[in-house]
N, C-alpha and C positions, 0 to 999 in steps of 0.2 A: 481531795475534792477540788472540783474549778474553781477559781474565782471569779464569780459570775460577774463580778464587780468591776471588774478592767477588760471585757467585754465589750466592744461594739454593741451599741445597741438596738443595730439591724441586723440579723442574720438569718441567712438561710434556716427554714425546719428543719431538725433534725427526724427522720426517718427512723422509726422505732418499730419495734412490732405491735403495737398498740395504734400506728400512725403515725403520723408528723406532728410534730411537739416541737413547738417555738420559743425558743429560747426564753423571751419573756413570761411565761407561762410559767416556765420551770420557775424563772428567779420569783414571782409572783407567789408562789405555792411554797417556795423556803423563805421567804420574806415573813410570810401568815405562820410558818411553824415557827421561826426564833424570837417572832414578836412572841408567839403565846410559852413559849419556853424562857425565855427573860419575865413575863409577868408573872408565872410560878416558881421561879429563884427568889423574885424579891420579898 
């Protein structure tokens, strides 16, 4: 997996088949799942 984390935090969309998905987006939406998967660990 990337690490979203050492990342630039401007990047071009990446172009998907769904659309253009902006990187932020992505990190945004695995940020919401590891939070809510670290609260069901503890």
């Amino acid at each position: 997996m990337i690490d979203l984390s050492i990342l630039p935090s401007r990047l071009p969309p990446i172009h998907t088949e769904q659309g253009p998905v902006s990187i932020q987006r992505i990190a945004l939406k695995h940020r919401d799942m590891l939070c809510e998967a670290g609260q069901q660990s503890i």
